[in-house]
Every structure is written in structure tokens, then in C-alpha cells.
C-alpha positions in Angstrom: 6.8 -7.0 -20.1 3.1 -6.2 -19.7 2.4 -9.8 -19.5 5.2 -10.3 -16.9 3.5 -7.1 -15.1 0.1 -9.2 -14.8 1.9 -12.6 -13.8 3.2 -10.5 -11.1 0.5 -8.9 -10.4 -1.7 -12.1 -9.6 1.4 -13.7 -7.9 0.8 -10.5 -5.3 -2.5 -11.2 -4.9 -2.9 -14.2 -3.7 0.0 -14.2 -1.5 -1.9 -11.2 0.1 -5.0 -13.6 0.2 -2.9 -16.1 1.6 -1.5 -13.4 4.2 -4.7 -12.7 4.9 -6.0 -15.7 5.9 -2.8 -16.5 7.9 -3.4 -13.6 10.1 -6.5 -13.1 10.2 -7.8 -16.6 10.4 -5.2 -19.1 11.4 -3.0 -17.1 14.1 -5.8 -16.0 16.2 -7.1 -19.9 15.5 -4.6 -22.6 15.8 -7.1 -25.1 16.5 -8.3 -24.7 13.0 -4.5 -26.2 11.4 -2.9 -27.6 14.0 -3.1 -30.9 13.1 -2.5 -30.7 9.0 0.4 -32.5 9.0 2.6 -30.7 6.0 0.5 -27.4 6.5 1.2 -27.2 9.6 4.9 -27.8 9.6 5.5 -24.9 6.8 2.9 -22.6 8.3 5.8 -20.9 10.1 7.9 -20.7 7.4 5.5 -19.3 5.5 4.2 -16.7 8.2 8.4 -16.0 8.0 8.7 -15.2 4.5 5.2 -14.5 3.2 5.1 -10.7 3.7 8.6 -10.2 2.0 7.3 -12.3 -0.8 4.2 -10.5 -1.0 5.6 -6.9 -1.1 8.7 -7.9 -3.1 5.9 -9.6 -5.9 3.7 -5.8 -5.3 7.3 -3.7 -6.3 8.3 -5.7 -9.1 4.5 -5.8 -10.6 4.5 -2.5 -10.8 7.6 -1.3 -11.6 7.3 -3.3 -14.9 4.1 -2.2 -15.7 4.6 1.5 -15.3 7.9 0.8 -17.1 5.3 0.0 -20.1 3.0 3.0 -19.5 5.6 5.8 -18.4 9.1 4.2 -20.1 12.2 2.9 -18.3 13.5 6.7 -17.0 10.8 7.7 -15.5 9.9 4.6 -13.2 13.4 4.4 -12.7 13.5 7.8 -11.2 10.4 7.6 -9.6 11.5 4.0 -8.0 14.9 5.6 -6.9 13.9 9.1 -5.6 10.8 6.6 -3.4 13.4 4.0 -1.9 16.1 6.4 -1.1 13.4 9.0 0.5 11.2 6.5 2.1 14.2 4.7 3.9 15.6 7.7 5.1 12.5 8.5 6.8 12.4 5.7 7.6 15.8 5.3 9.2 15.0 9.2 11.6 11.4 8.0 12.3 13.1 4.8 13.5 16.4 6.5 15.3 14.9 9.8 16.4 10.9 9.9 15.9 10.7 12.2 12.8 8.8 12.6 10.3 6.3 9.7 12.4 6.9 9.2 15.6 8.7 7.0 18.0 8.1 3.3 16.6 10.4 0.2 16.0 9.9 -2.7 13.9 10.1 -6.0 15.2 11.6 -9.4 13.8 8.7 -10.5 12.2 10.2 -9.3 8.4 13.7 -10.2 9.3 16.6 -8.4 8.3 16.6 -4.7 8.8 19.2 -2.0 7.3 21.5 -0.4 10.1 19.3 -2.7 12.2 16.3 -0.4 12.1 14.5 -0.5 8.7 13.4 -4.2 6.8 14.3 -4.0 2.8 11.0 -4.3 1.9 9.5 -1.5 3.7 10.7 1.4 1.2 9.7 -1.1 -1.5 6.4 -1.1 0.1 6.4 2.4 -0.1 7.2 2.8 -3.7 4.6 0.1 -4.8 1.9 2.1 -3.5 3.0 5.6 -3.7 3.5 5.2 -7.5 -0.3 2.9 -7.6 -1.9 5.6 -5.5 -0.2 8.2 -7.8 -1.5 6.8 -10.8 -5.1 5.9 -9.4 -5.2 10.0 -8.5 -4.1 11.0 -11.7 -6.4 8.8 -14.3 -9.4 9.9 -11.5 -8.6 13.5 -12.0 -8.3 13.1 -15.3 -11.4 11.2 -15.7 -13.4 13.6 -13.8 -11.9 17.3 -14.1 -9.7 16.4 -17.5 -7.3 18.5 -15.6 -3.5 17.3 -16.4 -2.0 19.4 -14.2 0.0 17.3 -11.6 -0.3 19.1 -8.3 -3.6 18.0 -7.4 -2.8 14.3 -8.8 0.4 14.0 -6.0 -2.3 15.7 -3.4 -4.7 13.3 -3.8 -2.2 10.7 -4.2 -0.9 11.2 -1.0 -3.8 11.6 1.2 -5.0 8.3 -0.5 -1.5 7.0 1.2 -2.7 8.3 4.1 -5.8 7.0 4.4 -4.1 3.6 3.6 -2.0 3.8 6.2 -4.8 4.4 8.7 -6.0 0.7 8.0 -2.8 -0.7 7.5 -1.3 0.8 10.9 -3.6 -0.9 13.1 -3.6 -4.2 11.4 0.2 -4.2 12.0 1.0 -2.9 15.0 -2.5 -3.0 17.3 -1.7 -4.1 20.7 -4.6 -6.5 20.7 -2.6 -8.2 17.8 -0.9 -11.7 18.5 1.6 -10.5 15.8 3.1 -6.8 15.2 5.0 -6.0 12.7 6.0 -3.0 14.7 5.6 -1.2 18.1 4.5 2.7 18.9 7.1 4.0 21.9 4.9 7.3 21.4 1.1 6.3 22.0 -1.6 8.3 20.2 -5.4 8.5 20.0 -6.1 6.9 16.8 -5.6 2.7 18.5 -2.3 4.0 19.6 -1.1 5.5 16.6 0.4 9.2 17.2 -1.7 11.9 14.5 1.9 12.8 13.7 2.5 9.5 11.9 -0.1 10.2 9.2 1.4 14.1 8.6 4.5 12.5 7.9 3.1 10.4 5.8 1.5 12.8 3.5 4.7 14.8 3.7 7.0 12.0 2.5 4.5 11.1 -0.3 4.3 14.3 -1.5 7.6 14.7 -1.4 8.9 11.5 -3.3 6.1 12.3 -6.1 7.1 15.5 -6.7 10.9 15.1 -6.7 10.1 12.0 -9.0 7.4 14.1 -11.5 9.7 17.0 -11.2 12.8 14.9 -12.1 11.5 13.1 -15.6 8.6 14.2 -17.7 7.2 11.0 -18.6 5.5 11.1 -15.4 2.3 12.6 -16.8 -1.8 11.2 -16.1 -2.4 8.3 -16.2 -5.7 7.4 -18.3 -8.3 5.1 -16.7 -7.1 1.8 -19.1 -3.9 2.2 -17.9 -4.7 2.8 -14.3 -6.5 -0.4 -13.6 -3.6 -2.3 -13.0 -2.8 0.1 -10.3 -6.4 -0.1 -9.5 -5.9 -3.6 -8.6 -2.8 -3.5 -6.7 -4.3 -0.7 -4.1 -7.1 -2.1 -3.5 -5.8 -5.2 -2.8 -3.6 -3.9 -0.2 -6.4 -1.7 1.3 -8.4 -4.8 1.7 -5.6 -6.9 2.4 -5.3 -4.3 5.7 -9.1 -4.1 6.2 -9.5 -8.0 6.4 -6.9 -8.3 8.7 -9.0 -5.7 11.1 -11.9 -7.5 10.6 -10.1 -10.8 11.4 -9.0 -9.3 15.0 -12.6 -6.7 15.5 -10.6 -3.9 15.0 -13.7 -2.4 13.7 -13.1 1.3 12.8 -10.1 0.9 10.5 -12.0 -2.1 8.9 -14.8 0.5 8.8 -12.7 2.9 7.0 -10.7 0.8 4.8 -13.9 -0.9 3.2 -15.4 2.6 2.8 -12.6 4.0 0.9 -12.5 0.7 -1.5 -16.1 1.8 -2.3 -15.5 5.0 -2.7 -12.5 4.7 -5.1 -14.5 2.2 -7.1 -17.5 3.9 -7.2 -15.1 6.8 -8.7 -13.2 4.8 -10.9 -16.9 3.1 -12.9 -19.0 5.8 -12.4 -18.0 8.3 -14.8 -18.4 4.9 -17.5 -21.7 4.4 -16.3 -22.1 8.0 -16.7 -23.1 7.8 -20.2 -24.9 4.9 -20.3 -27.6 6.2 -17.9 -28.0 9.7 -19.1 -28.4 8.4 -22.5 -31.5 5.8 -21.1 -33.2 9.3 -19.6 -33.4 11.1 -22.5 
């Protein structure tokens, strides 16, 4: 399973480099491919599909890793009580502007339940709400040796937050040649409303908490363990960040390359720590 996890894992990461590149690269520059022959031909195809793929490979990564960490209850729960919540926000934010705002999602991921809400999207939600919620809890861990869970789903859902405020303009800028959805309600962060990123940290506090509250096996998360979560956020927070840079979107680029740092520079330092204090003395 653990090996399956990191096949998965890799699988997800280059489709997001491969996403990347598509979008950032060779939408805004047809001139670039336009005459590849083959390339060419599937680029649409793939442009269709690749997202799906790419969050479908992110959910099924880590759901059978954490299924080797936490045990097959808990990331069953945890993957339930995520879906089910995320899509019902999902589903009002979509119908009546709650928890987020007015917005709609166009064609661009196909499919959508009750012809408002693509499949993948609570997936998406649940792949990074549980890797964000184990990032927080081996960092608090790590630097407070607190195991108390409250401030683990706090930070874990601001760090959804601020992963949503690179992700939201690389999606759905109006600049964009593509969006993946559309603001009816305009706000003043590149025409995302400040309401969006409340209900954000409302539903992933929410979804954590039922899920931690629901099965005890959801418990910190030590720093070996985390890094495969490690890896799958930050992938999707420079995923989003390259995609700004791609299309000058400069200030979510700004902040999604800062956080990276920052959570990095959390994660080693305390390794480093050691090390260094030990070569003073």
C-alpha cells in the first residue's frame, strides 16, 4: 500500500507539471506547439482530462497513504465526512452564494453533480484538507510537542486558505484564457469576494473536526510520516503559483512562493536545529 501511495504520488506530480506547463506555457502560446504533429492533436484531449486525472491521482495517493499511517477507519471517515461536506458547500455556494459567494464552474472539468459541482472538486478538497491537516499537526508537533488537535485543524485550515488564495486566481482570473470557474459576486482580492476565503476556513475546520471527532486514530502526525503530505501540498501550491507566474498574476505568485518557503523552512529547520547549536558550542 505504501508503495502504491508513492507510485501515486509521482503519477500526481507530474501530471501537475504537465498541467502546469499546459496552462501556463502552451495556452497563452500556441505558436510554441502548433505544429507538433501528434502533440498537437492530443493537446486538447489532454487539456480535457488532465485536471481530473491529476486530482483523481492527488485523492487516491493520499488516501492510501494515510490509510498506512492512521488505519482504514479513520481515513475512511475523514474521506467521507470531507466529500459529503465539501460538496454540500459546494452545491449552496454554487445554488445560493453561501458559505463563498456567488460563483459557477464552467465546462472545462466536465461533468458536474446536479449540474453545479464537477466530481473531482470535493476530492480536491479532501486531498488537501487531510495533507494540510497532517502538515499542521507533525509542525506543531515538531515545534511545540503539543498533541492537542485544536490548534493542528486551525492551522490546517488557514493553510487551506492561504492555498486557495493562489489557487483562486490561477483558476478563475479574468485575464485567464481558461477558467475553471466564474465570480457573479466580484471582490477586491483579483475579483475574488473576502467571503470566499471565510468559508473556506469554516468548511475546513469543520470537515476536520467532525472527521478527528468521529475516529480517534486521527492523532499527530510525526514529521517522517508527514513528508508525503509535505509533497503533495506543496506541489499543488506551486502547481497554483506557476500558473500565476505563467499569466503575471504577480501577487498570488508572490504569496504562494512565500508560503512554500515558509512551510519548508518550518518543516527542516527544527532538523537543522541541532546540528548548528551543537557546531556553536
Amino acid at each position: 500500500m505504501e508503495r502504491t501511495a508513492w507510485a501515486l504520488l509521482l503519477c500526481h506530480v507530474f501530471l501537475s507539471l504537465f498541467g502546469l506547463a499546459g496552462i501556463a506555457i502552451m495556452v497563452p502560446h500556441p505558436e510554441i506547439w502548433s505544429d507538433w504533429g501528434v502533440i498537437a492533436s492530443l493537446f486538447p484531449l489532454a487539456l480535457a482530462q488532465g485536471g481530473n486525472f491529476q486530482i483523481i491521482l492527488g485523492a487516491a495517493a493520499v488516501l492510501a497513504f494515510g490509510t498506512v499511517i492512521a488505519g482504514r477507519r479513520a481515513m475512511l471517515i475523514f474521506f467521507s465526512v470531507a466529500v459529503t461536506l465539501s460538496l454540500m458547500f459546494e452545491l449552496t455556494g454554487t445554488s445560493f452564494g453561501w458559505p463563498f459567494g456567488n460563483y459557477e464552474y464552467t465546462d472545462l472539468f466536465g461533468f458536474k453533480i446536479m449540474g453545479k459541482v464537477p466530481p473531482v472538486i470535493p476530492l480536491s478538497w479532501f486531498s488537501m484538507g487531510f495533507s494540510a491537516f497532517a502538515v499542521a499537526t507533525a509542525l506543531i508537533r515538531t515545534w511545540s510537542g503539543s498533541t492537542r488537535l485544536w490548534p493542528s485543524i486551525l492551522l490546517g485550515s488557514a493553510m487551506l486558505v492561504a492555498w486557495d488564495m493562489v489557487l483562486d486566481p490561477a483558476m478563475s482570473h479574468p485575464d485567464l484564457l481558461l477558467q475553471y470557474w466564474v465570480w457573479e459576486d466580484v471582490g477586491p482580492y483579483l475579483g475574488v469576494p473576502i467571503v470566499n476565503f471565510f468559508g473556506w476556513m469554516a468548511t475546513g475546520m469543520i470537515f476536520m473536526a467532525v472527521s478527528a471527532y468521529l475516529d480517534q486514530g486521527l492523532r499527530p502526525i510525526s514529521d517522517d510520516q508527514g513528508t508525503f503530505f509535505l509533497i503533495m501540498y506543496i506541489c499543488n501550491l506551486l502547481f497554483a503559483a506557476g500558473i500565476c507566474l505563467g499569466n503575471e498574476i504577480w501577487v498570488p505568485a508572490a504569496i504562494g512562493l512565500g508560503l512554500a518557503s515558509a512551510v519548508m523552512l518550518a518543516w527542516f529547520w527544527p532538523a537543522l536545529r541541532p546540528t548548528m547549536l551543537s557546531s556553536d558550542a
